[in-house]
C-alpha positions as CSV (number, residue, x, y, z in Angstrom):
1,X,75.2,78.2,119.7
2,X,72.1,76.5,118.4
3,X,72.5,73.5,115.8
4,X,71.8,73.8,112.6
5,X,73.2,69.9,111.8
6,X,72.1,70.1,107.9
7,X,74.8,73.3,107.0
8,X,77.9,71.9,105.4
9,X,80.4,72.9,107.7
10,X,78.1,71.6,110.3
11,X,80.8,69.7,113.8
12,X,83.6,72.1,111.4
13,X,85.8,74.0,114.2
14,X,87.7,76.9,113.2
15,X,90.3,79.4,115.2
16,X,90.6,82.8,113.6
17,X,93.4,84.7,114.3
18,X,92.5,87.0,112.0
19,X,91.3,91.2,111.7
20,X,90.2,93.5,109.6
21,X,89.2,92.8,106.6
22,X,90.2,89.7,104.8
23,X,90.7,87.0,107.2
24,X,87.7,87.8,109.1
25,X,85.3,87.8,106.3
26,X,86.8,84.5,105.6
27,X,86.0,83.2,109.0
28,X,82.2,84.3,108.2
29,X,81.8,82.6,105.2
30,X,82.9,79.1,107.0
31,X,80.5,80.5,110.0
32,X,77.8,81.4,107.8
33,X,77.9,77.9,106.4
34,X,77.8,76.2,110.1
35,X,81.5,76.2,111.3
36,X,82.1,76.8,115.0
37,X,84.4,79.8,114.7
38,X,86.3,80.8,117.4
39,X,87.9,84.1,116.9
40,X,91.0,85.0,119.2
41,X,91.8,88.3,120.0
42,X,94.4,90.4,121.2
43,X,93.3,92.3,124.4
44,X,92.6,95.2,122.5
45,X,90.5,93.6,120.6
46,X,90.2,93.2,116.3
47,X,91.3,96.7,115.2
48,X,88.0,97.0,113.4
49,X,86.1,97.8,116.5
50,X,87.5,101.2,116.5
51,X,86.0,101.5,112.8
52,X,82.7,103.9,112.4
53,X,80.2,103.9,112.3
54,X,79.5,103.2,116.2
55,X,76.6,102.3,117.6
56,X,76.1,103.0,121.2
57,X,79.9,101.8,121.2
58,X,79.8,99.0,119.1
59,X,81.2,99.0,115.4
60,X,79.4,98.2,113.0
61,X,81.5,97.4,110.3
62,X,83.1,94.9,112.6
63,X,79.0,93.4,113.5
64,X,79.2,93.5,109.1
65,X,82.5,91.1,109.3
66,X,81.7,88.7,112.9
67,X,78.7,87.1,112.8
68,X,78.0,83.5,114.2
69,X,81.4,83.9,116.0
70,X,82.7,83.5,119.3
71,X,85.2,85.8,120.8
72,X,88.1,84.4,123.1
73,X,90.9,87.0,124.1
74,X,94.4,86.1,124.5
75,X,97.6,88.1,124.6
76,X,99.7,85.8,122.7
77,X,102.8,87.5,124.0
78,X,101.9,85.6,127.1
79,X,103.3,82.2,127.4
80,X,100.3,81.0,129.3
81,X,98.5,82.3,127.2
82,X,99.8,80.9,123.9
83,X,99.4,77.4,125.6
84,X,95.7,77.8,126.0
85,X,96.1,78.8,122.7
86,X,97.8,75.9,121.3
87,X,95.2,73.5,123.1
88,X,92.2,75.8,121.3
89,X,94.1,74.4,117.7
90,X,94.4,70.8,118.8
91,X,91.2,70.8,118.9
92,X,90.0,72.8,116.1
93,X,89.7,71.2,112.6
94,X,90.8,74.3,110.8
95,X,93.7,77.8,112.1
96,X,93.2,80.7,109.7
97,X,95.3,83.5,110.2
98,X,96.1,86.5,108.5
99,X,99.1,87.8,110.2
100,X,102.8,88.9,108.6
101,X,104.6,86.2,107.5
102,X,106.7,84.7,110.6
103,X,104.1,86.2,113.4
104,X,102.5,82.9,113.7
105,X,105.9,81.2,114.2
106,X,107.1,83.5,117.1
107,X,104.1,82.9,118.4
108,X,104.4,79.3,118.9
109,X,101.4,78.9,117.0
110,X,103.3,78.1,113.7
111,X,102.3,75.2,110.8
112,X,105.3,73.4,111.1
113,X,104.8,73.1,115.2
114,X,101.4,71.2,115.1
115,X,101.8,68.8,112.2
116,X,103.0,65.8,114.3
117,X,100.6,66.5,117.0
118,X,97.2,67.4,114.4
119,X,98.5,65.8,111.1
120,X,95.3,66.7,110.3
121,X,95.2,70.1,110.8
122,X,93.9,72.9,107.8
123,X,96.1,75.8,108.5
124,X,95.6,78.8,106.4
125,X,97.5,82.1,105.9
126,X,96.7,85.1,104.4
127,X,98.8,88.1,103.8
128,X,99.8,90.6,101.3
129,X,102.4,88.7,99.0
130,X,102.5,85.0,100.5
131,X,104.7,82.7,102.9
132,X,107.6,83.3,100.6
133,X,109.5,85.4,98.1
134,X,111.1,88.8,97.7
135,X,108.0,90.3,99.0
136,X,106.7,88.1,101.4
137,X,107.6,90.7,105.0
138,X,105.9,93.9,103.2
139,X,102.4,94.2,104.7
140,X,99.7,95.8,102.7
141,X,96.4,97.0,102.4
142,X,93.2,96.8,100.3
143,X,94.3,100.3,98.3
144,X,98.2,99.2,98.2
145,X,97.1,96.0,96.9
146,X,94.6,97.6,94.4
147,X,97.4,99.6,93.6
148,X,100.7,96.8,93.2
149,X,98.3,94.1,90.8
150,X,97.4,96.7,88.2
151,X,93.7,97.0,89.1
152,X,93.9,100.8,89.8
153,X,95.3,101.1,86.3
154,X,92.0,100.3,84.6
155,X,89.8,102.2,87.2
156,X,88.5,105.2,86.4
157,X,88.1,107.4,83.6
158,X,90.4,107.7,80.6
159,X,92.0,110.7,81.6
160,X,91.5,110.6,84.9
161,X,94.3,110.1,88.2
162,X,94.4,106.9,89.7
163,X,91.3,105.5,91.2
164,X,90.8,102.2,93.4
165,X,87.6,100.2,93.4
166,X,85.1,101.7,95.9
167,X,84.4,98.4,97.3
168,X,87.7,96.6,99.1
169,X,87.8,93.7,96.0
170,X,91.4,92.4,97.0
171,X,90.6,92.0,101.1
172,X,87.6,90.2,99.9
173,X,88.4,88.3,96.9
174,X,91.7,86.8,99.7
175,X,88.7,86.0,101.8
176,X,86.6,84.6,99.3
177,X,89.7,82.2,98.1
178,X,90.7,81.2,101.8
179,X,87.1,79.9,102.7
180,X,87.3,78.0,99.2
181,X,90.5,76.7,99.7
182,X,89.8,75.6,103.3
183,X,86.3,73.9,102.4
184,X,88.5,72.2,100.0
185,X,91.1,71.0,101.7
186,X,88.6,69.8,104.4
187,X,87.5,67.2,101.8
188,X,90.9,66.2,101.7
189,X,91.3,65.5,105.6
190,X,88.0,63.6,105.4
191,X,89.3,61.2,102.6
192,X,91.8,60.4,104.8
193,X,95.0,62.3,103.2
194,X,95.9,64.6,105.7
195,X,95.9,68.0,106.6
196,X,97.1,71.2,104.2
197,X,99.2,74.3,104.4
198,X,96.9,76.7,102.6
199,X,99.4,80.2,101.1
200,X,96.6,82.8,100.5
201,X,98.4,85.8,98.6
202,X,96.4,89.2,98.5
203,X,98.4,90.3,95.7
204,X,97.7,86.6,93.6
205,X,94.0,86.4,94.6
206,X,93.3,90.0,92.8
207,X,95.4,88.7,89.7
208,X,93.5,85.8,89.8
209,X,89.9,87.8,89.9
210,X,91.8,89.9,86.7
211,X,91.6,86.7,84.4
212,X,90.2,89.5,81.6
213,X,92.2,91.7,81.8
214,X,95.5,89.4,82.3
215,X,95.0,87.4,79.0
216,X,94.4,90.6,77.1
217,X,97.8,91.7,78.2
218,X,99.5,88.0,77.3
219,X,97.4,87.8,74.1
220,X,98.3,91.7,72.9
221,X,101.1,92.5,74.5
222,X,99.3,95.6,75.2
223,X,98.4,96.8,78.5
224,X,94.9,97.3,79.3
225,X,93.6,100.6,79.7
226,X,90.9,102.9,81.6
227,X,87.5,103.3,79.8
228,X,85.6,104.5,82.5
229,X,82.4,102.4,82.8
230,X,82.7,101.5,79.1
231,X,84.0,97.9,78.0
232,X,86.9,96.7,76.3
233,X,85.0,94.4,74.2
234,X,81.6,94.7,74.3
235,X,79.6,98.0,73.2
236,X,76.6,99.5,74.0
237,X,77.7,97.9,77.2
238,X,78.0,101.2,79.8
239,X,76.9,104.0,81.3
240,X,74.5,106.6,79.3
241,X,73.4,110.3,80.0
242,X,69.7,110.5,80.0
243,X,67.6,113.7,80.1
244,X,67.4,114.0,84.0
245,X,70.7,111.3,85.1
246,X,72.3,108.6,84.1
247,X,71.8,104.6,83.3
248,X,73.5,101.6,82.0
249,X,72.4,99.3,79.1
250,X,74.5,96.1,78.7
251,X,73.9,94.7,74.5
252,X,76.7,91.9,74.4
253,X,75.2,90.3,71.1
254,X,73.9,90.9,67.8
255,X,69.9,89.9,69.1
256,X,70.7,93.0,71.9
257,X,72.0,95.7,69.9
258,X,69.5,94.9,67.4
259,X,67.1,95.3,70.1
260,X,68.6,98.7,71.0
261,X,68.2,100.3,67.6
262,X,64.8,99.1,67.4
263,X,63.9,100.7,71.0
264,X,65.9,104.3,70.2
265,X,64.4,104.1,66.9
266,X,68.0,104.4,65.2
267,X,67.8,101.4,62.5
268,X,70.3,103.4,60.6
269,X,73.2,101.8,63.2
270,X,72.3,98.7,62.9
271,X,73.2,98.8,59.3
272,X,76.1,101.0,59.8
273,X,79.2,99.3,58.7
274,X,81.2,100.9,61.6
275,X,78.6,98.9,64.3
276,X,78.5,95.9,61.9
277,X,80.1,93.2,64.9
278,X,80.5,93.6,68.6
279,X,84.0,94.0,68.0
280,X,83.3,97.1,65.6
281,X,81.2,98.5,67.8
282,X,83.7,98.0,70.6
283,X,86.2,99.7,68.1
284,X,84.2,102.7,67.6
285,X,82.6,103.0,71.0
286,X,82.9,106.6,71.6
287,X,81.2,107.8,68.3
288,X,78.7,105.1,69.0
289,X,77.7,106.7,72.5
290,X,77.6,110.1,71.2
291,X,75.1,109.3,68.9
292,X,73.0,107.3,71.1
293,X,73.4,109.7,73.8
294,X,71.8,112.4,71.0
295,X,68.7,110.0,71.1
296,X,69.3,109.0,75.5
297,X,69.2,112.8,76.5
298,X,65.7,113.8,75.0
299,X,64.1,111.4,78.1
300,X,64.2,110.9,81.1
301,X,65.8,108.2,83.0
302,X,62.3,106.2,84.3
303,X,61.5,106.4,80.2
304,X,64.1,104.4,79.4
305,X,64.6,101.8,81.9
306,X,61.1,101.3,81.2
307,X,61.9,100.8,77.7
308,X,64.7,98.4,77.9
309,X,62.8,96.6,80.6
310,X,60.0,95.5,77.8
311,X,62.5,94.6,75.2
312,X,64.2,92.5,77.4
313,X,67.8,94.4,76.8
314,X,69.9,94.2,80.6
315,X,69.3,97.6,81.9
316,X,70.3,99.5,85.9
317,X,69.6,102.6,87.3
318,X,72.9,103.9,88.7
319,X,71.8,103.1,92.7
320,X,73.3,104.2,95.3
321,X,73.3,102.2,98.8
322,X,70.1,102.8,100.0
323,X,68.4,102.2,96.6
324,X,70.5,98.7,96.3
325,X,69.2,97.3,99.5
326,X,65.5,98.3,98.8
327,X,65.3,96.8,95.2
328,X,62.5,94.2,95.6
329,X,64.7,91.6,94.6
330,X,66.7,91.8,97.9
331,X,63.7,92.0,100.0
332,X,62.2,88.8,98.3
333,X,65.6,87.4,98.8
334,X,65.4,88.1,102.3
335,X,69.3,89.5,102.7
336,X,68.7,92.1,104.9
337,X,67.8,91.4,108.5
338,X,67.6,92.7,112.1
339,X,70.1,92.3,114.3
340,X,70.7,92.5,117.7
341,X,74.2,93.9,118.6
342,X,76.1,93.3,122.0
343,X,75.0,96.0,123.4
344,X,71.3,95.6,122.5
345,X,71.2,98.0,120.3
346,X,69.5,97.5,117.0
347,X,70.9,97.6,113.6
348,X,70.4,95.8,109.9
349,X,72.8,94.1,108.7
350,X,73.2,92.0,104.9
351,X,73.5,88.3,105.8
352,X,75.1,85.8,103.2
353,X,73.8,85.9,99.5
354,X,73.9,81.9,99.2
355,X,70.9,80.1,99.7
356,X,70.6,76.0,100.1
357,X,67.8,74.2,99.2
358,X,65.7,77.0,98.9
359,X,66.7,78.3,102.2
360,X,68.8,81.2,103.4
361,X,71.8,80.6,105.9
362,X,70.5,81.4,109.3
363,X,72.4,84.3,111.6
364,X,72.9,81.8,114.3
365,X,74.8,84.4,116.3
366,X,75.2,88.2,116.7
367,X,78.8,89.9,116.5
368,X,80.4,88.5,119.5
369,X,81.2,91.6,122.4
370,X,85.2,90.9,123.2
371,X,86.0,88.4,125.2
372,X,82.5,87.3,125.7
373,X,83.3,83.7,125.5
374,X,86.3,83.7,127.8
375,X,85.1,82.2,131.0
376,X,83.3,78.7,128.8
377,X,86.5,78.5,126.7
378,X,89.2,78.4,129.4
379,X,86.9,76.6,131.9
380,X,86.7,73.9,129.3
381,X,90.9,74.3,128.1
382,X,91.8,73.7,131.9
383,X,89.2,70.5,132.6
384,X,90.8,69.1,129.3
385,X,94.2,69.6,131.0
386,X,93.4,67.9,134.4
């Protein structure tokens, strides 16, 4: 792996024993940032190879989640097997694993079996309701989790069945938590005070991302609802019907929605008693889009992003995908790149968002094929051994 000896996680070694979704991303973030990360797999491989879309038999969601990774396969059913293992987290600074509860432990591969021989040791767990409590043996996906911390209940439209966010927030807001938690406790180990036992709870991770919407419930009592792509507190802050489409216009202050009756040429709202304060105009939200919407629907779309644009008022198109990754902003950014997958096939893929020192961090590796590090990491396993 080439050396890149100014990322933070720089001489960091990590053993995943993670797939799908939220451990793995996890294991990129510390990779992204200059870890060694060695993912173990069973012989089958991380279930998210099966996932489409395939390229010439490689899966590119799982290329999406694996970058800068090594691949070691071991059937941990083995008892050879889980040795090797074993040896692989003696010499790793950090195990992150996102198993069921009480996996790791039949395994041999538990916390509690390495911290006299690596007091030093981060271990991290991730699963659907944490280590313990009534809930700790259900599994649980993405949608399941969506569904058990409340955020399906404010997705969606007003009258509308239930609907979970389009993008998998509670598999990566776990991941997002875990790498934060394990950076963390690596400062920990390095002032000298040991290793940690790091509980990463699927279920807790999205209630913690819900801070809005859980202090509206302990301050009200009230349970918040669906409003569609409108906001609980803030109006004109959502989506609008143009002539030709839609758009979204975000006024969360007095200077904004003054700005907004000046560009619709509506100064009548702006004195309007009912709009007087965010809050009223929050209050009265739905007659306030119906008569901007009267003004929004006699242009087009282009017209009024153009509009907004010049008076400085936060504005979006409504982009799908392949918009998104073309805005010019990304390609300055430089976050989408050409890869080179196993297989040699070619694909794009978004590398991380986070830039240090004015530089992004590098793809140092492609998604690893399975297994393709085998032969180095049991060669070097055994010469430990003898």
């Amino acid at each position: 792996m080439p050396i890149y000896p100014n990322l933070p996680l720089s001489g960091v070694k990590v053993i995943e024993f993670c797939s799908v979704a939220a451990g793995p991303f996890c294991g990129m973030l510390l990779a992204d940032m200059g870890a060694e990360v060695i993912k173990v797999e069973p012989p089958a491989g991380d279930t998210l190879r099966q996932w489409p879309p395939i390229n010439e038999g490689f899966s590119e969601n799982f290329a999406s989640l694996n970058r800068n990774k090594h691949s070691f396969v071991l059937d941990l059913k083995n008892e050879a097997d889980q040795q090797l293992a074993r040896k692989l987290v003696l010499s790793a600074d950090v195990l992150v694993e996102n198993n069921r509860p009480g996996v790791m432990d039949r395994l041999n591969l538990g916390a509690e079996s390495f911290k006299k021989e690596h007091p030093d040791l981060v271990y991290c767990s991730i699963s659907a309701f944490g280590q313990d409590g009534p809930r700790a043996n259900e599994g649980g996906f993405d949608v399941t989790i969506q569904a058990a911390s409340g955020v399906m209940s404010v997705t969606g439209e007003a009258d509308g069945g239930p609907v979970k966010c389009g993008v998998p927030i509670s598999d990566f807001a776990s991941g997002l938590y875990a790498a934060f938690s394990i950076s963390s406790a690596l400062m920990k180990v390095k002032n000298g005070q040991g290793g940690s036992r790091i509980d990463i709870s699927m279920l807790g991770c999205t209630l913690g991302i819900a801070a809005l919407q859980t202090s509206e419930f302990f301050g009200t009592g009230i349970n918040p609802i669906k409003l569609g792509a409108a906001h609980p507190r803030n109006a004109p802050y959502e989506a609008f019907k143009s002539r030709d489409g839609y758009f979204v216009i975000a006024a969360g202050n007095q200077k904004l929605w003054k700005s907004v009756c000046d560009v619709t040429e509506l100064p009548e709202l702006f004195n309007d008693p009912r709009f007087a304060t965010t809050l009223d105009r929050a209050k009265n939200q739905k007659i306030l889009k119906a008569l901007l919407e009267a003004k929004f629907v006699t242009q087009d779309t282009d017209y009024w992003i153009q509009v907004f644009k010049e008076a400085a008022v936060p504005h979006s198109r409504i982009n799908d995908y392949e918009t998104a990754l073309s805005d010019p902003q990304v390609q300055h950014m430089g976050w989408v790149q050409e890869i080179t997958l196993p297989n040699g096939a070619q694909t794009k893929t978004f590398i991380s968002p986070i830039r240090i020192d004015n530089n992004n961090l590098p793809v140092r590796l492609p998604p690893p094929e399975k297994g393709a590090d085998n032969h180095r990491f049991v060669s070097g396993l055994l010469k430990e051994e003898a």
